[in-house]
N, C-alpha and C positions, 0 to 999 in steps of 0.2 A: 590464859588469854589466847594464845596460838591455837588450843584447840577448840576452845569456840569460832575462833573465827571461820577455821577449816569446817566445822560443822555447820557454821551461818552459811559457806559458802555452798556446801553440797546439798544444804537444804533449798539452798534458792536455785541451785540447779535443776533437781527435782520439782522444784514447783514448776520450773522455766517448763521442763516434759509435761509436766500435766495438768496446764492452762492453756497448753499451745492448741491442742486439736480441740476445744472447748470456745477457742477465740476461730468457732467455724474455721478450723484448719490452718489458721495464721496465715493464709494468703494474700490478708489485705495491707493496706499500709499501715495503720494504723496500729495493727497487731504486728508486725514488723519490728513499728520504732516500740512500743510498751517490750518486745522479747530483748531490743537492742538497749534500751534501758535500763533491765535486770542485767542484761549481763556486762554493762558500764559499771553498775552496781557491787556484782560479784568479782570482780576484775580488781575493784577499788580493794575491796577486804582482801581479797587473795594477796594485791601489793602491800599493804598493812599488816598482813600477817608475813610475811617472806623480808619487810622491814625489822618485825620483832624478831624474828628467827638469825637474821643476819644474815641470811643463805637464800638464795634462787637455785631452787629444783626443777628442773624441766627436763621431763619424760619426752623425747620426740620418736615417731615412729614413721615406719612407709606411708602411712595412708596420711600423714602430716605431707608428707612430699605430694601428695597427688593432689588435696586440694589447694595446697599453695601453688603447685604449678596452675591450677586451674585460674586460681588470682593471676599469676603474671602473664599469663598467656590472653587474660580478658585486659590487663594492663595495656599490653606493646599494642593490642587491638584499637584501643583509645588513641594512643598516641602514635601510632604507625601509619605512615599513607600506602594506600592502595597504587601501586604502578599496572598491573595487573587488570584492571577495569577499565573498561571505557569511558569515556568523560559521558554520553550521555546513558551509559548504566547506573554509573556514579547519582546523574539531575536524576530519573526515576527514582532511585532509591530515596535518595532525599527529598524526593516530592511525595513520597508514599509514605513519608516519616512524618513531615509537615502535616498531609493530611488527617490522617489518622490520630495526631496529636492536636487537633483541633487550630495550628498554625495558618498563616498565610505562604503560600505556593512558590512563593517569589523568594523566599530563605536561598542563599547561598549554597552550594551543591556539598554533601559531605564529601571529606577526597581520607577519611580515617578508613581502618580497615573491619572497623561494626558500622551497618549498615544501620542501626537506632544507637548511637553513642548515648543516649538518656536510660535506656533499655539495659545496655551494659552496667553499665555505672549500676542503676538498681541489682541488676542481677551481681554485682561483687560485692554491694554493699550486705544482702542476702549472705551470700558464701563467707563475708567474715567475720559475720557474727553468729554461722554454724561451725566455723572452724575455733572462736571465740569458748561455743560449749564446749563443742571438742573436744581442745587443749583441757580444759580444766574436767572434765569426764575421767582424761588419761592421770590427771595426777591426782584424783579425789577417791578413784576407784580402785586402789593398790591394797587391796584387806577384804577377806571372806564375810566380814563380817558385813562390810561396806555396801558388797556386793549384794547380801544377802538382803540387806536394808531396801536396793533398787529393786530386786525382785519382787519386793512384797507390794512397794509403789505399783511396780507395773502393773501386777496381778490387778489390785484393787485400782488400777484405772483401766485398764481393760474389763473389767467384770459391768464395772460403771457404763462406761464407753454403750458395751450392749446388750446392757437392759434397760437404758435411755432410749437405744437407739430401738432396737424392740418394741417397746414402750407406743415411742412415736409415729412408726408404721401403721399401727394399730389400734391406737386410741387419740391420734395427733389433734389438733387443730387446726391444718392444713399452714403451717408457720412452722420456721425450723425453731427446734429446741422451745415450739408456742409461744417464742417471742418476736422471731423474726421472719417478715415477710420475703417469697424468693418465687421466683416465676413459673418452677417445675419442683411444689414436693416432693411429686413422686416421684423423683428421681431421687431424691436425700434419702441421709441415713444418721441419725444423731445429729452432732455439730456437722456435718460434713453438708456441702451442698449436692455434692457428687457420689453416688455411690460406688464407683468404682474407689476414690480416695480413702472413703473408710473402710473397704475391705484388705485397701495396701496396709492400714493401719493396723488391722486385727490382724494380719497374715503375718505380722511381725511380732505379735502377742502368742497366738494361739499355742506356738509350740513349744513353747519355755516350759510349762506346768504338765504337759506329757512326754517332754526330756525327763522331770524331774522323778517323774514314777519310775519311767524305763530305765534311765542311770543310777535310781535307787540315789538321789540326791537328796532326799526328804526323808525321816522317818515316816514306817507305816502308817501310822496312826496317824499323817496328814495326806497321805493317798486320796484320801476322800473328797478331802478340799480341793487337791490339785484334779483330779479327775472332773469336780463339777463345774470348774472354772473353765479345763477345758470344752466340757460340753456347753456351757451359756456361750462364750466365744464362738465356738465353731459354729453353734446354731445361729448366730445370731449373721456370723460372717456368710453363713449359706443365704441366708433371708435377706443381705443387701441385694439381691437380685443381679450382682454384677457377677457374668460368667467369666471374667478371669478369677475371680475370688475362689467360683466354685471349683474352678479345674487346680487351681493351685493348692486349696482345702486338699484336695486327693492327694495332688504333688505330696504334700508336708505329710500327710497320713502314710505313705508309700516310704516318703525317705527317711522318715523315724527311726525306724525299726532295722533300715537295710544299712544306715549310717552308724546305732547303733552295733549292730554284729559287726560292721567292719573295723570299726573300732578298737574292738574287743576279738579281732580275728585269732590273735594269738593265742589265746584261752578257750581257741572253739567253741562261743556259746550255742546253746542252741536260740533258734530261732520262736520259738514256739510262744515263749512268754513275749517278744514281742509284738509278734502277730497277733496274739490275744488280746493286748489291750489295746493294738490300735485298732482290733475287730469292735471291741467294749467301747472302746469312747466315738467311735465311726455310727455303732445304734445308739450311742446317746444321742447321738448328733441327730442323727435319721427320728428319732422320737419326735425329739424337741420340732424338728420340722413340721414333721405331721402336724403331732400337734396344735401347734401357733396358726399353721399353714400354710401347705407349701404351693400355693399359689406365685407368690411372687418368681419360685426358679422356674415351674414349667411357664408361665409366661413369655419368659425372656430365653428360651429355647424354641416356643412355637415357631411354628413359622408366620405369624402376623408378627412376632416382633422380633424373633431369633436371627437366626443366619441370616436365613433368606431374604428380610427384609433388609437387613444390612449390608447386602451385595447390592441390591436396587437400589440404597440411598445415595444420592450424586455425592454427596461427599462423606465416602465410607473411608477404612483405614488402607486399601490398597490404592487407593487414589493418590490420598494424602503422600504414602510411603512415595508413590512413583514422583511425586512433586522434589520431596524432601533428596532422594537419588540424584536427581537433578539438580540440585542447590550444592549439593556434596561435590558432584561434577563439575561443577562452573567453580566453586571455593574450595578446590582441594585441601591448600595449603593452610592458608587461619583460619578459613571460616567464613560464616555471615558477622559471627561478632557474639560475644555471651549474651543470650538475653535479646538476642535481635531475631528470632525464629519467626516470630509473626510479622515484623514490618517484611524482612526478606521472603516470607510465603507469597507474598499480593503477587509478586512478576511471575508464578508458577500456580497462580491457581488458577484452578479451569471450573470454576462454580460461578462464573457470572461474578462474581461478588459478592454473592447473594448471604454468604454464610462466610465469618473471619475464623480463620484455627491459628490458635495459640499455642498448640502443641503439636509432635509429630505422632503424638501417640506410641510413641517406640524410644526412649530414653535414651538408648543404644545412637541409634539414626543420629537424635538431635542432638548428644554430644558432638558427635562429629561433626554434623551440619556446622553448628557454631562455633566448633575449633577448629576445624580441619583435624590433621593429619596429628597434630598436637593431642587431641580428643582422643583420638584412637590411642595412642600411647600411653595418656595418662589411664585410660579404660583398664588397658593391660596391665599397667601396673599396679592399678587397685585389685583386680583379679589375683593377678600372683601375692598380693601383701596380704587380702585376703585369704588364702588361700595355707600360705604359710603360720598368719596366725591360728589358725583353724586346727594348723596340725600340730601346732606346739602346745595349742590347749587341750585339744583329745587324744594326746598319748597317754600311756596307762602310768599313774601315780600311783601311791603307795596306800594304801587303805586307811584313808584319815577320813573324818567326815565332811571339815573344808573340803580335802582335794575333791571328792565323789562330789561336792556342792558345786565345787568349778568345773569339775568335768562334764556335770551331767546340762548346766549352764551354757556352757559351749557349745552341747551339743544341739541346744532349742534355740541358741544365736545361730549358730552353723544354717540347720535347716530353714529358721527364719529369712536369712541372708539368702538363702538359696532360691525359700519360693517367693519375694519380693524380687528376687532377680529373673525369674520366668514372669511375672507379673508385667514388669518393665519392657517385655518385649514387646510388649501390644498394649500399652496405658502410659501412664505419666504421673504414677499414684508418688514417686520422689522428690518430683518438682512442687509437692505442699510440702509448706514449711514444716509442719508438727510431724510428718510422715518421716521427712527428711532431718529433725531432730532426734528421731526416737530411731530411725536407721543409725547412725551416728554415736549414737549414745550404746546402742548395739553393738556396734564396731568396737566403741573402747570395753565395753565390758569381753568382749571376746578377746583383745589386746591385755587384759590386767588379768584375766583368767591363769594364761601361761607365765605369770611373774613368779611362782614359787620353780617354775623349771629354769628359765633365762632371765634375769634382771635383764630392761631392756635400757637401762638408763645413758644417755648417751653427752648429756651435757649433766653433770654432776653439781657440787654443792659449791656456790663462788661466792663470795664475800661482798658484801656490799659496803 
């Protein structure tokens, strides 16, 4: 009975990943509460089952600390007053909150230290029920085999992912996924309305299945597989037309092979057979483009719709960034508030009005923005946790086929995590939900990778 339930539960995990970017990215509310739902759901049998066992297991790790601190620093936000603001900074704020929320102007002035206290509240209520997969990611994913199981999910949702999204560039309806209407196709790409979002999403896919050749994580004789999967991905990731996708595509092709040998420094491999195939699957890529056609990249290069014009647009990303500088400077200390980005943008934008931004476009920025100085810290310590599990699961193990399957695992989390974090400097592809589950879910499989070197168990088996 216990291990069904474990199996009920990591199956519902798994579905949670790969219903999420199909619910058009999970952005809305609605797909919110159905993700918060499932994992009420999964939580219940997890209790159920840690009833029958007589024991609670709980796995906690660094990046458990960063986004809890992220909670309570959106916490003391809610219920902190601002000393630090002027009272009529404070009425603006709150008359910009009012408005925007369809409210009467006359509301009471916020004197809390989030500048949208409703905005917050949403945005934790979000974070705890990604820290909600999270936890249960970290304790479901301790076994190769387990592990091996998420792999093949992924594959076959990302294969899906694009040649849906393929598919509907090219033969659509002018409606996403031809059921749903949205005001700019052509800017989507699959479920996503945003094609920069689905490119954050396949940039976390692409490189698992060209680890697994280069780290020899697979037998030969599924080479094949793993190479075409890489190619549909990459092709499909080049043809969302979003140019962080394409430059990060390279990024990930570049750091394959260079993270590999370093890896493996001590063994002096050569380089040769890496280079090789990420030259092989780079013209698979380059075919598949031609191909289908690559219209969609040089477009969005030209200069009618490239740089150029994105320097001309009144509200391009160096605008925005020099706004966002300035909210940092005026809130060093908490912030605007989690989740309050856009009400606090209105006192700092110089577009007339004409045009609302929700994001900073720079992840980086906007943590800070809306924690202050707290933001920045927790940033660093997710870098270092990262950074450390990274190296505990690509040190060199022993010749087993597991270990090579977690090795080689690591090493397409590794550079996944890498080039969605070059991604992040210039987009906002983490703030969807399904992006920022399947990063997550990354992170723990990169975390349970290195369980055969360090058990990381830190609260052990207690009796109930």
């Amino acid at each position: 009975m216990v291990r069904t339930l474990e199996r009920l539960v990591l199956m519902g995990l798994l579905a949670a990943v790969f219903l999420a970017p199909w619910m058009f990215g999970a952005v809305e509310r609605w797909a919110v509460h159905a993700l918060t739902a499932m994992l009420l759901l999964l939580l219940g049998l997890w209790g159920a089952k840690a009833v029958l066992e007589r024991a609670v297991r709980v796995h906690l790790t660094p990046i458990h600390a960063v986004l809890l601190g992220m909670l309570l620093v959106a916490a003391i936000q809610l219920i902190g007053t601002s000393s630090s603001a002027a009272p009529d900074e404070r009425a603006q704020a709150s008359e910009a909150t009012d408005v925007l929320n369809g409210r009467e102007p006359d509301a009471p002035p916020n004197t809390r230290l989030s500048q949208d206290p409703s905005g917050t509240r949403q945005a934790m209520w979000r974070l705890a029920m990604l820290i909600g997969y999270f936890s249960l990611a970290t304790e479901l994913l301790r076994g190769a085999r387990r592990r091996a199981v998420v792999f093949v999910v992924l594959m076959i949702l990302g294969f899906l992912l694009a040649l849906v999204g393929l598919l509907q560039k090219f033969a659509g309806n002018g409606r996403l996924l031809w059921i749903r209407e949205v005001e700019a196709v052509e800017l989507a790409f699959g479920p996503f309305v945003n094609r920069n979002h689905a490119a954050g999403f396949l940039e976390l896919l692409f490189p698992l299945p060209v680890a697994m050749i280069l780290a020899q994580g697979v037998a030969r004789e599924r080479w094949g597989v793993c190479g075409l999967l890489a190619c549909v991905m990459g092709t499909a990731l080049a043809l969302t037309g979003s140019r962080g996708g394409v430059l990060v595509l390279g990024a990930e092709l570049l750091l394959l092979p260079l993270l590999w040998w370093a890896m493996n420094a001590a063994a002096r491999p050569s380089l040769r057979f890496g280079v090789l195939l990420v030259a092989i699957v780079g013209a698979g890529i380059a075919l598949g483009v031609l191909w289908i056609g690559a219209e969609p990249i040089v477009s969005r290069w030209s200069a009618s719709e490239g740089v150029t014009n994105a320097l001309r647009d009144p509200l391009n990303r160096p605008m925005i960034w020099r706004a966002t500088w300035e909210m940092i400077r005026d809130h060093p200390w908490w912030g605007v508030g989690l989740g309050a980005y856009p009400i606090a943008y209105t006192r700092y934008d110089r577009s007339t009005g004409l045009w609302r931004v929700e994001q900073a476009h720079n992840d980086y920025l906007q943590l800070v923005a809306e924690l202050g100085v707290w933001g920045l810290l927790l940033l660093l310590g997710l870098v270092i946790a990262l950074g450390r599990a990274a190296r505990r699961a690509l040190q060199p193990t022993a010749v087993h086929p597991a270990a090579r399957f977690d090795r080689a695992l690591a090493l397409g989390v590794t550079v996944a995590l890498l080039g969605i974090g070059i991604h992040s400097a210039f987009d906002f592809a983490l703030q969807v939900t399904a992006n920022a589950l399947l990063f997550l879910l990354l992170i723990a499989l990169l975390e349970t990778s290195g369980t055969h070197h360090a058990e990381r168990e830190v609260i052990g088996e207690r009796s109930i």
